[in-house]
C-alpha positions in Angstrom: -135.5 10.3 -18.1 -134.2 6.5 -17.9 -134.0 5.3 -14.4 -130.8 3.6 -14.9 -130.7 -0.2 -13.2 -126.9 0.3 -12.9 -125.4 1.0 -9.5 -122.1 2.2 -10.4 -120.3 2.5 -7.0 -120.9 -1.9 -6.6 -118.9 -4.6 -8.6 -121.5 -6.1 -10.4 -120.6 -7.5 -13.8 -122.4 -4.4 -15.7 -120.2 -1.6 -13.7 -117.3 -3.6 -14.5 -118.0 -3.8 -17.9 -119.2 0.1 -18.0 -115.9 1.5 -16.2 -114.0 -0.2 -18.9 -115.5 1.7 -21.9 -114.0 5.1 -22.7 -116.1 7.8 -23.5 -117.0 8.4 -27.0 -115.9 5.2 -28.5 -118.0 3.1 -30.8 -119.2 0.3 -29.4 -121.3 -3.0 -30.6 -123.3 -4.4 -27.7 -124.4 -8.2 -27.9 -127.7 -8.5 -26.6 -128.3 -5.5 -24.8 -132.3 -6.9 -23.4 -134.2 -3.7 -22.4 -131.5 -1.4 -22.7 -130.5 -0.6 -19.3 -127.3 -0.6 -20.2 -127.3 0.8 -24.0 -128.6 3.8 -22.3 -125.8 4.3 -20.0 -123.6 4.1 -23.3 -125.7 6.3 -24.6 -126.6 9.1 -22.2 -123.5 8.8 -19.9 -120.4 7.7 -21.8 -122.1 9.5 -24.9 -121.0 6.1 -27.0 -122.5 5.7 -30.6 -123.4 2.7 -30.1 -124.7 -0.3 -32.1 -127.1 -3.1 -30.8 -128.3 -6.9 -32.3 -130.8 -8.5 -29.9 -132.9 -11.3 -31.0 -136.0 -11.1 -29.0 -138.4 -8.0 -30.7 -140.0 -6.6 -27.6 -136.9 -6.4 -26.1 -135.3 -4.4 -29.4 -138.3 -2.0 -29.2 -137.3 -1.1 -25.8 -133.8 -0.4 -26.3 -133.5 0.9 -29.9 -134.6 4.3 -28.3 -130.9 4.2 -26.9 -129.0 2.9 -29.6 -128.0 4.3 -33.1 -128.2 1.1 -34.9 -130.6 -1.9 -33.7 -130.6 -5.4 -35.6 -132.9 -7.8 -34.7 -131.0 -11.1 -35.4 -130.3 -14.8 -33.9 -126.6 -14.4 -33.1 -126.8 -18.0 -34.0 -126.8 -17.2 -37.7 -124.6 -15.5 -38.9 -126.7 -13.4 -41.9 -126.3 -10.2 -40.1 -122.5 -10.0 -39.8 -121.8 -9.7 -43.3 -124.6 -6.0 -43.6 -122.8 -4.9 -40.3 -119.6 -5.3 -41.1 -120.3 -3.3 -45.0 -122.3 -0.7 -43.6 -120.7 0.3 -40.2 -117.4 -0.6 -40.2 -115.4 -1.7 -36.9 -115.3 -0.8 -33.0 -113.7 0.0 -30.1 -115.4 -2.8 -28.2 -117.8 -5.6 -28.7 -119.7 -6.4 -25.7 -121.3 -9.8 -24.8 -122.8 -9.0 -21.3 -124.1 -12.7 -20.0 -124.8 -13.6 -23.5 -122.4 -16.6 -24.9 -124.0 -19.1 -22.6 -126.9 -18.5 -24.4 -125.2 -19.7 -28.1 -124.7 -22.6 -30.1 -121.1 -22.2 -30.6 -120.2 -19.1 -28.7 -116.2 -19.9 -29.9 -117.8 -19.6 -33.7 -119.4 -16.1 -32.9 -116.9 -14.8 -30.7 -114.2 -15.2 -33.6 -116.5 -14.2 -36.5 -117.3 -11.1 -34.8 -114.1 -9.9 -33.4 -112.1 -10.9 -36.7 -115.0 -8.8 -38.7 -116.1 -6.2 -36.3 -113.0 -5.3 -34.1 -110.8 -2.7 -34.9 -106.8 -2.8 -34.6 -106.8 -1.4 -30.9 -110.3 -2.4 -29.7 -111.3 -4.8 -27.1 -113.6 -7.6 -26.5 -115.6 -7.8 -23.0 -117.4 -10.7 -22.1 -119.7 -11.8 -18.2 -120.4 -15.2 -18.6 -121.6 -17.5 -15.4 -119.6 -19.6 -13.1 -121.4 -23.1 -13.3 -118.7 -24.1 -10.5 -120.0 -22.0 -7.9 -120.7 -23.7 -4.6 -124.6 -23.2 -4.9 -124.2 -25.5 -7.9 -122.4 -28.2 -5.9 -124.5 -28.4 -2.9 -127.5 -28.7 -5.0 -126.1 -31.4 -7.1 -124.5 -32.9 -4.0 -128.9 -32.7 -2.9 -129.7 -34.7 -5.9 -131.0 -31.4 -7.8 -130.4 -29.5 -10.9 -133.2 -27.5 -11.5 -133.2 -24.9 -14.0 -134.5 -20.7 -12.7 -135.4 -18.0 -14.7 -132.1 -16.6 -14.1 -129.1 -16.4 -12.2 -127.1 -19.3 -12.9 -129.2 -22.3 -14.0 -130.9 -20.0 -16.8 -133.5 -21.9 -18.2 -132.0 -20.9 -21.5 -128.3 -21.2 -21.1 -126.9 -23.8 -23.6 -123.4 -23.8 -22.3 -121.5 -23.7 -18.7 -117.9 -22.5 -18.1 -115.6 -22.4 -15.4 -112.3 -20.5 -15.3 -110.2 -22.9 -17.3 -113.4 -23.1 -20.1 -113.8 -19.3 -20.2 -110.3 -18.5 -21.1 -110.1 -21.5 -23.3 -113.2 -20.3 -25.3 -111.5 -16.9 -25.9 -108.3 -18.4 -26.7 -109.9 -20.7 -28.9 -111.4 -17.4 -30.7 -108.0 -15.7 -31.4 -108.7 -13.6 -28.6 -106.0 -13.5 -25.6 -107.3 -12.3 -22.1 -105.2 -9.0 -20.7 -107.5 -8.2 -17.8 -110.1 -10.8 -15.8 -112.8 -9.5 -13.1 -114.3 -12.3 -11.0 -117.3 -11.6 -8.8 -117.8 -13.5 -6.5 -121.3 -13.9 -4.1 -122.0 -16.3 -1.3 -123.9 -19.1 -2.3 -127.1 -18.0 0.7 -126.9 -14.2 -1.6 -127.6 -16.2 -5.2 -130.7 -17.0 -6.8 -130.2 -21.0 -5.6 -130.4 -20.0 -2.1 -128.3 -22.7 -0.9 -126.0 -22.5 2.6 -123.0 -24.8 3.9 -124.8 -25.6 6.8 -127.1 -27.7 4.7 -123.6 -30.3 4.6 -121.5 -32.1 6.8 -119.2 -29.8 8.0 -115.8 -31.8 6.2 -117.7 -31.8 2.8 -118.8 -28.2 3.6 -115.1 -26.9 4.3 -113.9 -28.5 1.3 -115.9 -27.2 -0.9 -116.0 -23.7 0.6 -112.1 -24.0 0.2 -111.8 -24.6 -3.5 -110.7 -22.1 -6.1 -113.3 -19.8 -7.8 -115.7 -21.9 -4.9 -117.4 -18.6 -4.9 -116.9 -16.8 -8.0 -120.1 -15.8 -9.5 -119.2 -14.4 -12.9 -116.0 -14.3 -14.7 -115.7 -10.7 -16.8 -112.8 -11.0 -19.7 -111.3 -8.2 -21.4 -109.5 -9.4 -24.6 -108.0 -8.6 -27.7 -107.1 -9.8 -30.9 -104.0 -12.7 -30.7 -102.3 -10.1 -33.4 -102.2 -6.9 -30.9 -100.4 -8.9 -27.8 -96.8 -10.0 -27.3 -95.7 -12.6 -24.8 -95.0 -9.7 -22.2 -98.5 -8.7 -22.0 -99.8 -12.3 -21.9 -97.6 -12.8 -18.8 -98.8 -9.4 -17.5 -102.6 -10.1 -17.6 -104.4 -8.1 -14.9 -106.8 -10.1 -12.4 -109.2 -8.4 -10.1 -111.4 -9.8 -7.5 -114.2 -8.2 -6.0 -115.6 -9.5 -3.1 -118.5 -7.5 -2.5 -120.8 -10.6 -2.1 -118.2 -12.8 -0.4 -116.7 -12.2 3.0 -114.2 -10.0 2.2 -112.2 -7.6 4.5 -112.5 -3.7 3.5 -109.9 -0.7 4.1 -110.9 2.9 3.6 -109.0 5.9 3.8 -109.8 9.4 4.3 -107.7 12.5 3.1 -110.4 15.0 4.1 -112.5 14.2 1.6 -114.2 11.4 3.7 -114.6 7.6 2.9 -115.6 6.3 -0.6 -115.8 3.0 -2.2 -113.2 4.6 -5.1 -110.6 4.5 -2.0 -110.9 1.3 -0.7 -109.5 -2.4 -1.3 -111.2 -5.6 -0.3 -109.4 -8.8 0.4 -111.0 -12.3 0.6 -111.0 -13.6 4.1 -108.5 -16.5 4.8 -108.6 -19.2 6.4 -110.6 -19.4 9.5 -109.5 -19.8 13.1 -106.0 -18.5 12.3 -104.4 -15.3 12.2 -103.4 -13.9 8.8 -102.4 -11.3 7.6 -103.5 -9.1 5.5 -101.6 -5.8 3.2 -103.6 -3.0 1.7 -101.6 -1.0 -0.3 -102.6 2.4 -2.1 -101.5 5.7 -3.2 -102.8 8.9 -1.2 -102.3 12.8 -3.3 -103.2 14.5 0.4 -102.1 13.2 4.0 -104.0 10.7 5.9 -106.2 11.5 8.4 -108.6 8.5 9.4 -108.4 4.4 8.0 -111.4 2.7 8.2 -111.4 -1.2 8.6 -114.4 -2.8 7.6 -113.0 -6.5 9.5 -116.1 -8.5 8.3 -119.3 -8.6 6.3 -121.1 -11.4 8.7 -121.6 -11.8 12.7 -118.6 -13.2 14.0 -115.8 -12.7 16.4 -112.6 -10.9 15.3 -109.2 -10.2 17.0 -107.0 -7.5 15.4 -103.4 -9.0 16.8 -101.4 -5.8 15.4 -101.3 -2.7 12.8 -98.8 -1.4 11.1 -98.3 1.5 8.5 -95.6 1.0 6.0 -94.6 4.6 3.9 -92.9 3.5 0.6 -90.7 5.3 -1.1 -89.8 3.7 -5.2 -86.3 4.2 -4.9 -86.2 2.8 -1.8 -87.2 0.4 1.1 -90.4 0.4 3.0 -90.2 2.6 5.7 -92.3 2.0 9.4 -94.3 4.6 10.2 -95.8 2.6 12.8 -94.9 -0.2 14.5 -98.4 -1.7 15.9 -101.3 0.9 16.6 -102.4 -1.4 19.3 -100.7 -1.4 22.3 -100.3 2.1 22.4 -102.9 3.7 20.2 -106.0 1.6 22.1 -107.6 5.1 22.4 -107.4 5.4 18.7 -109.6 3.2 17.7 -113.8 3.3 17.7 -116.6 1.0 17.1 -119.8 1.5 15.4 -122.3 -0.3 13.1 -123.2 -3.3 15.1 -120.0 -4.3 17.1 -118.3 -3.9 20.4 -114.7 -3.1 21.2 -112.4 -4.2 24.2 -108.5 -4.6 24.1 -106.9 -7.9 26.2 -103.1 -8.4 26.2 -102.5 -5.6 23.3 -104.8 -7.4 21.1 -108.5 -5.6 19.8 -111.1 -7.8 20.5 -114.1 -7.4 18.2 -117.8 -9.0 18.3 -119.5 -7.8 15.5 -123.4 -8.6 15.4 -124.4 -7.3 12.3 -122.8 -7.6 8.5 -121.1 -4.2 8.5 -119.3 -3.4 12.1 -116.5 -0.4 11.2 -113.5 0.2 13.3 -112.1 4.1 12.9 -108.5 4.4 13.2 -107.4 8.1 14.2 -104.2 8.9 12.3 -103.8 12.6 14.1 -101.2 11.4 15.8 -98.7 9.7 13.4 -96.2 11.7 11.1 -97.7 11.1 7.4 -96.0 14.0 6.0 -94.6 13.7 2.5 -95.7 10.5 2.1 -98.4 9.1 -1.2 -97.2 5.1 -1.2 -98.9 3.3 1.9 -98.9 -0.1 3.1 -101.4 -1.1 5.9 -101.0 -4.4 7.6 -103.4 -5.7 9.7 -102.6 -9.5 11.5 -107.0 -10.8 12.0 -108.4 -13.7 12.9 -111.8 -14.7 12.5 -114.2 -17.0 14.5 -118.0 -18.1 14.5 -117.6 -20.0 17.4 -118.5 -18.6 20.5 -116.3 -16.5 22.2 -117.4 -16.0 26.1 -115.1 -13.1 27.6 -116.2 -11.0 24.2 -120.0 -12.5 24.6 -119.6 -11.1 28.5 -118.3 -7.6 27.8 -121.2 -7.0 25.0 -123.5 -8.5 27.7 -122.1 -6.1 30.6 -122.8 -3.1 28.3 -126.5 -3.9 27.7 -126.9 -4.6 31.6 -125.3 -1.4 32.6 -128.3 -0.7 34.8 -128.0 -1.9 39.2 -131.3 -3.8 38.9 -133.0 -5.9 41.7 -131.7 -9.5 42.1 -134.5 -11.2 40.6 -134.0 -9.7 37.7 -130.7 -10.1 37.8 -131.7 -13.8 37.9 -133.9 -13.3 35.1 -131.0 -11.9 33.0 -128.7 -14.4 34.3 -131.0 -17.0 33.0 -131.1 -15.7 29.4 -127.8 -14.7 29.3 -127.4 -18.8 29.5 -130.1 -19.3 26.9 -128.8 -17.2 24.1 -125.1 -18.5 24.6 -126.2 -21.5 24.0 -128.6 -20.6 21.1 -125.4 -18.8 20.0 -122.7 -22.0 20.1 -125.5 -24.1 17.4 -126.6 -21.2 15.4 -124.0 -17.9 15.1 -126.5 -17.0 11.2 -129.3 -16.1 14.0 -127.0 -13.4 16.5 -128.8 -10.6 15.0 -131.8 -11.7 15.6 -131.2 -13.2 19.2 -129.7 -10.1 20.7 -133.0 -8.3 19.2 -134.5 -10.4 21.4 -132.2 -9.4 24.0 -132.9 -6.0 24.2 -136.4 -6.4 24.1 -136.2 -8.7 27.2 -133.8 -6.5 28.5 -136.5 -3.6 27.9 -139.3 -5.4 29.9 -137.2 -6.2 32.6 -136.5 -1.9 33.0 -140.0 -2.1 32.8 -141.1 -4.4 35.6 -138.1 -2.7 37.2 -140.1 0.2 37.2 -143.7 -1.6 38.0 -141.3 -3.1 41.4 -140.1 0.0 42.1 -143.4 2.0 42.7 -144.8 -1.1 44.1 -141.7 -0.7 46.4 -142.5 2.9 47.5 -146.4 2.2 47.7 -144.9 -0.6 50.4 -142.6 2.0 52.1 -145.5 4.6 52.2 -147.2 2.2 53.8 -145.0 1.4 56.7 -144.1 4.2 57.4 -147.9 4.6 58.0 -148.0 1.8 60.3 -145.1 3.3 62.0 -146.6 6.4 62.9 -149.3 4.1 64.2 -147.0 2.3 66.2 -145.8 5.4 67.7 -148.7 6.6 68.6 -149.3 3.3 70.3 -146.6 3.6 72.4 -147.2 7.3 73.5 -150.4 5.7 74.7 -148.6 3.1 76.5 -146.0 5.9 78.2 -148.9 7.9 79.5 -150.5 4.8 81.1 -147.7 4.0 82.8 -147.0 7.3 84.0 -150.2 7.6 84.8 -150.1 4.0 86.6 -146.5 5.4 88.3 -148.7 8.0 89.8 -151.5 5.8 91.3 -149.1 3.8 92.6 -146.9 6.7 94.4 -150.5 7.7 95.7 -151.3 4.4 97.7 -147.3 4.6 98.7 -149.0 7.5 100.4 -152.1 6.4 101.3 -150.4 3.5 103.2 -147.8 5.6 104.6 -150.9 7.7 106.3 -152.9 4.7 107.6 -149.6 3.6 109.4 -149.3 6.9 111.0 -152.7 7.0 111.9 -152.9 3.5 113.3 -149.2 4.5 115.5 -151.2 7.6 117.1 -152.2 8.0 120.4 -155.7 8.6 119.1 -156.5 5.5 117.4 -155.1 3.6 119.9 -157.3 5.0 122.9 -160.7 4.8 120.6 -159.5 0.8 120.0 -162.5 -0.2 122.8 -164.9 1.7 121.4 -163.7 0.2 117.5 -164.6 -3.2 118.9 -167.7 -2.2 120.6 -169.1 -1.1 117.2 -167.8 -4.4 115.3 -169.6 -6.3 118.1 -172.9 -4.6 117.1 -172.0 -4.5 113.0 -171.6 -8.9 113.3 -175.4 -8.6 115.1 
């Protein structure tokens, strides 16, 4: 079985191409490489599909999908004339990043779609935005070097921006009714290239512009003879912001979250609040929104929340006023962000590219209601933010440690802030750093602590010496007390003895033997 390179459920220029094609239609791809996509034609949409590829070893790999492979230079034009006799017209005639690649893409596009494309079919075209902001910074650096892809392709011939691209169908006799842009920040492309490598007033002007981070521009046309004014003025433009910072809403009918029920916006302006309307149609009632409020570490605050219900006949009608102020124990973290609430407002750090915040809808009345609007008022900030910096902090130290560590932590805590204020690309990394540090610390923690016990075993040893000590002491002064009560009355007796009658009378005889003693 093919292992399909194609991830459907992302907006890259081949889904967006592929979601476009009905099942079962006939379809002429321009230079379909290896096939990865001729196959999905093939296998998936069950397309009868026709191929003309100009490099062999790349034809050998993909005529296994196709039912017609021509190895031709689309440059030349010998091979148009034998398609056009032998297998008639198509639904759509695809040019998946191929017209860069041309002489005169305007010559092939118009020989093709007046020879090849039926009355109601359709022409889709990727082509590269040589306008994206990787391509400015590295001509601002002096550089223009060519890849092996991406959008300096060593073998592109032509560059387009919006203006070019539309002109280059127009110029064809085609007329644009739908454009895709996909857009991709310029550190995601091949080129690598980030706005900190600028001054930050050539940086913010550039990262400003229109299309300043549109990637690929995907056209769906079709003949100038099939469209009236109206649909001209109608033409359909969607963005997808996957690889840009974008803002995300999901909702769940009980079926759970999916990228099919979602929207994305494109971020505003920075450092003021905007805000920004999601609005969708739900069969079932709604039972949890997710907000995805960033795709990069920053600080967020979510100012309010409203639900709209909207009825076609009439005016929008509030469902809810602002989830916020009363609703705080609605709303959940997770995926790399913390949550606190100050003066009604939702105060978000998010430390990783994909923090979530879970909105619990159990509570409001949705019934009977398939329009909704959701309004949420953000702003967004890389600076540092120190009372949101403190609570994440608080949470990692929820631990009572010993003051030295506390110290320690202090100390750190000081260190990373200001690692944070010169470098917010780095958080994730930092506060990995954190918890490891935060981690030895529990574990010297734990080394003081038995330490701390060993000490307390040991005095309490050397109290029970002490004690014993003084037990000592107490029965040598009792024992003192006792010798002293006896010469109280030893004395006592030799004082009566010397008051008798009796030692007084044998006095003579006392000196007498003294006499003789001193001889």
């Amino acid at each position: 079985m093919y292992h399909y390179s194609i991830d459907m459920d992302t907006d890259n220029s081949l889904s967006l191409i592929l979601r476009q094609i009905k099942p079962n239609s006939k379809v002429f791809e321009f230079g379909p490489a290896d096939g990865y996509m001729t196959a999905y034609l093939k296998d998936v949409l069950k397309c009868e599909v026709f191929c003309v590829e100009i490099d062999e070893n790349a034809a050998k790999k993909a005529e296994q999908y196709a039912d017609k492979m021509i190895v031709a230079d689309l440059n030349k034009f010998n091979w148009l004339e034998e398609v056009a006799e032998h297998f008639g017209t198509f639904d759509y005639l695809i040019y998946a990043d191929v017209l860069e690649h041309l002489y005169n893409p305007s010559a092939v596009l118009e020989a093709a779609s007046s020879k090849l494309l039926n009355e109601q079919g359709s022409v889709i075209t990727s082509i590269p935005h040589i306008g994206h902001s990787a391509v400015i910074i590295e001509l601002l650096e002096g550089n223009f070097v060519y890849r092996k892809n991406g959008l300096l392709d060593n073998t592109h011939l032509r560059f387009f921006t919006r203006k070019s691209v539309e002109k280059l169908h127009l110029d064809s006799g085609l007329v644009p009714i739908e454009n895709h842009s996909v857009y991709m920040l310029p550190e995601h492309t091949e080129l690598q290239k980030n706005y900190g490598e600028l001054p930050s007033n050539i940086a913010e002007y550039i990262k400003n512009r229109n299309d300043a981070h549109v990637y690929q521009f995907i056209t769906t046309s079709k003949k100038n003879t099939q469209v009236n004014e109206y649909l001209v003025d109608e033409v359909q433009s969607v963005e997808c912001y996957r690889l840009a910072e974008h803002v995300q809403l999901f909702w769940d009918n009980g079926k759970g979250f999916s990228e099919q029920e979602s929207i994305r916006l494109p971020l505003a302006e920075m450092e003021i609040y905007n805000n920004y309307k999601f609005e969708f149609n739900s069969q079932e009632r709604l039972r949890t929104l997710r907000l995805d409020v960033t795709n990069f570490a920053c600080f967020v605050e979510v100012r309010s929340i409203k639900i709209y219900g909207l009825n076609p006949t009439e005016d929008k009608m509030l469902l809810l006023e602002n989830l916020l102020p009363n609703g705080m124990d609605k709303l959940s973290v997770i995926h790399g962000a913390e949550l606190s609430f100050e003066n009604n407002h939702a105060l978000i750090f998010s430390y990783s590219e994909d923090p979530q915040v879970v909105i619990d809808l159990s509570h409001v009345n949705l019934a009977d209601i398939k329009l909704y609007r959701v309004e949420v008022e953000l702003q967004y900030s890389k600076s540092l933010n120190i009372h949101l910096l403190n609570q994440f902090w608080n949470k990692l130290n929820r631990l009572e440690l010993l003051d030295f560590h506390k110290q320690s932590l202090s100390v750190i805590e000081g260190d990373i802030r200001s690692k944070l204020t010169g470098d917010l690309e780095k958080i994730q990394d930092i506060f990995v750093d954190i918890q490891q540090s935060n981690e030895k610390m529990q574990e010297l923690y734990g080394k003081t602590s038995t330490e701390l016990l060993f000490l307390q075993e040991e005095n309490e040893k050397e109290r029970a010496k002490e004690s014993a000590k003084d037990e000592i002491y107490l029965q040598i002064l009792k024992e003192h007390q006792n010798d002293q009560a006896l010469i109280k009355d030893m004395r006592e007796e030799i004082s009566k003895l010397r008051s008798s009658l009796s030692w007084r009378m044998t006095k003579p005889l006392r000196g007498i033997g003294s006499f003789f003693r001193k001889k």
